[in-house]
N, C-alpha and C positions, 0 to 999 in steps of 0.2 A: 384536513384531508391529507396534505401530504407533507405533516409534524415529523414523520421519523426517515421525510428520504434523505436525508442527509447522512445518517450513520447507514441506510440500506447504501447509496454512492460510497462512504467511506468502507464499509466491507466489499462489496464489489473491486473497489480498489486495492485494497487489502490479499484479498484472493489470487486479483491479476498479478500484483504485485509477485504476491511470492509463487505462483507459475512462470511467471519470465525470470525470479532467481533461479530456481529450479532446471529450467530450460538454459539456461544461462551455464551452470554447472554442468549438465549431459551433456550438452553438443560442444561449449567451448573449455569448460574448466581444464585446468590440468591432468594430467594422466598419471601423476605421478606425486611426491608430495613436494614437489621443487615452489607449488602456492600454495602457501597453506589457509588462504581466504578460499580461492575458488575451487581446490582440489577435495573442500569438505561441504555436500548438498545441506546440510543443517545451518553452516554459516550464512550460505548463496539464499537459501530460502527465508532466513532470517533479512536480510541487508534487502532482497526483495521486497518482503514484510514491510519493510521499514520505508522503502522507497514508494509502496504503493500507498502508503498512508499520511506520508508526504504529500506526495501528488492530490489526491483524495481530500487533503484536509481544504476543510469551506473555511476562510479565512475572512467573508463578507461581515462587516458588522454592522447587527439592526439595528435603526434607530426605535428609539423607544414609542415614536409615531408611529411605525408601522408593526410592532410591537403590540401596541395596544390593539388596533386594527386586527391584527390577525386573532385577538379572542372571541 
């Protein structure tokens, strides 16, 4: 029943991820090119990306006991 929430959690995270890079760039990036990390939304949305996928990622490992069990 619920085989694929783990990549549904890892896109949800994924998504949030790169709106608070995004948000992250409008409200606080640079104004200027003096950052050239935050002053471009591609990078900030990307490093986003990146961080919400982090966060997101299920790091639990099955055992082969409960493995079996779940089929």
């Amino acid at each position: 029943m619920f085989k694929n929430l783990k990549w549904k959690k890892l896109l949800i995270f994924a998504f949030l991820g790169m709106a608070a890079g995004y948000a992250y760039y409008y409200f606080i990036g640079c104004a200027g090119n003096s950052c050239p990390i935050t002053s471009n939304p591609y990078l900030m949305t990307g490093y986003g990306l990146g961080a919400g996928l982090v966060l997101g990622w299920d790091n639990k490992k099955t055992k082969k006991k409960d493995k079996e069990e779940s089929k």
